[in-house]
C-alpha positions in Angstrom: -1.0 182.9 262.3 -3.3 183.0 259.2 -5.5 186.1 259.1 -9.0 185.4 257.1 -11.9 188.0 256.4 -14.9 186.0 257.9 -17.6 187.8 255.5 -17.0 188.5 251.8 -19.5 189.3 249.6 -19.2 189.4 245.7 -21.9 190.3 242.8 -22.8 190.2 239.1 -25.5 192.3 238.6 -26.8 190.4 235.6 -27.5 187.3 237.5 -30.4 189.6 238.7 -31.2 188.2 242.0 -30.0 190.8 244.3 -33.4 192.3 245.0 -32.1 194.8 247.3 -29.3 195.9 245.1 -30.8 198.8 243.2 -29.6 202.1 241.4 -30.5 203.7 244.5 -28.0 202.1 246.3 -25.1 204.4 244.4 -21.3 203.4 244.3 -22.2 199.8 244.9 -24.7 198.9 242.2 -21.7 197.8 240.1 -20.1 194.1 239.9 -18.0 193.2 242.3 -15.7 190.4 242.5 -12.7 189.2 243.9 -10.0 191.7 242.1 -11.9 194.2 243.9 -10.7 192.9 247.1 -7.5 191.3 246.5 -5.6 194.6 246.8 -7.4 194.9 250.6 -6.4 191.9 251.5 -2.6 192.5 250.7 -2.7 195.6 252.3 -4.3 194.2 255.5 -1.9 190.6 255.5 -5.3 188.7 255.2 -4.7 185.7 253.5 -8.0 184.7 252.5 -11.9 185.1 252.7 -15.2 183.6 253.4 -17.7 184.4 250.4 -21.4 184.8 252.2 -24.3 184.9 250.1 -26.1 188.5 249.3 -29.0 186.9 247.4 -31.5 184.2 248.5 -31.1 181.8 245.8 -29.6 178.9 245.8 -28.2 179.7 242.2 -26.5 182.3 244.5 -24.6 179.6 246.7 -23.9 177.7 243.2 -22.7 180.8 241.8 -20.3 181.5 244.9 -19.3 177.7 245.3 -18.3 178.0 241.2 -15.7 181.4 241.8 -14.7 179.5 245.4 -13.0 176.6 243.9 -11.1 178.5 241.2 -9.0 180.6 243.4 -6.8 180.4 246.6 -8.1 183.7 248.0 -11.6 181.8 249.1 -11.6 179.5 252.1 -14.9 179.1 252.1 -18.5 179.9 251.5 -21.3 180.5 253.7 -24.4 179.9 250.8 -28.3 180.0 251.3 -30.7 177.3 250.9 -34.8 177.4 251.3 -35.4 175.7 254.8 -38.8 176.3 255.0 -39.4 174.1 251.7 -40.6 170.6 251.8 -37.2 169.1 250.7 -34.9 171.3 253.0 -33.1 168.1 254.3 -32.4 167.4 250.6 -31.6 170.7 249.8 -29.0 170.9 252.2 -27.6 167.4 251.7 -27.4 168.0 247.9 -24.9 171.5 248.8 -23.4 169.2 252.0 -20.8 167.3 249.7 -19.6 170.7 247.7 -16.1 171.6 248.8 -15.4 175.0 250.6 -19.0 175.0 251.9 -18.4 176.0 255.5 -22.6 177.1 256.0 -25.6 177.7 255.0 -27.9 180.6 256.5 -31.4 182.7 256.0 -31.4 185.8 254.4 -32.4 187.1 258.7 -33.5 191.0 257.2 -36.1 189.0 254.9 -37.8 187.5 257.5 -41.0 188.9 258.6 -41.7 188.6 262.1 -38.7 189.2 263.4 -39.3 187.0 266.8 -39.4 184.0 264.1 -35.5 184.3 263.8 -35.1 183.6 267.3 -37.9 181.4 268.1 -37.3 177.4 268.5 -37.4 175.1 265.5 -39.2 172.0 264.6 -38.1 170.9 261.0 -37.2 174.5 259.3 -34.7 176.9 260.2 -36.9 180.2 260.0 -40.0 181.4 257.5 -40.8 184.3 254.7 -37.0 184.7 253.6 -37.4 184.2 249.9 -37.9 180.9 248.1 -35.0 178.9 245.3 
């Protein structure tokens, strides 16, 4: 049986949109990427990992897809796109046809009212998490 981590997340600091990543936040303000994990994985016999998105941009998700397709390790990605802007449904279609895309999700902590999360939709999936 294959053994997969279901939530990865990797980081360059310089792409800059990790607003909650600060100095403050000590031994993990640094990159981090795969070869930081790989030797976890061996030793656990996990074969492979999801990459979930740790900023809400959708550069994030394009930056994820990008390291997703150049390595075995990633089975898929779990990205971000802005569902509360006018062209969601095109949003998401124009991320639907990338490979390795497994989801796409809000960024939950961002969101203000936090009965909103869990409150019945009519068009967008939740509001105040961040914008593209």
């Amino acid at each position: 049986m294959m053994r997969i981590d279901a939530h990865h997340h990797v980081w360059t600091l310089a792409r800059a949109d990790y607003g909650w990543l600060t100095p403050e936040r000590g031994p993990i303000y640094r990159d981090f990427g795969l070869a930081d994990l790989a030797p976890h994985l061996a030793a656990a016999g996990i074969e492979g990992t999801i990459l979930v998105q740790a900023a809400p941009t959708e550069a994030e998700t394009v930056f994820l897809l990008d390291i997703a397709k150049g390595t075995e390790q990633v089975r898929g990605v779990v990205g971000w796109v802005d569902f509360d802007a006018a062209d969601a449904a095109a949003r998401i279609d124009a991320f639907a046809g990338r490979e390795l895309l497994v989801g796409l999700r809000p960024m939950v902590q961002d969101i203000a009212d936090d009965e909103l999360a869990a409150a019945p939709r009519t068009g967008g999936a939740a509001r105040g998490h961040g914008a593209a």
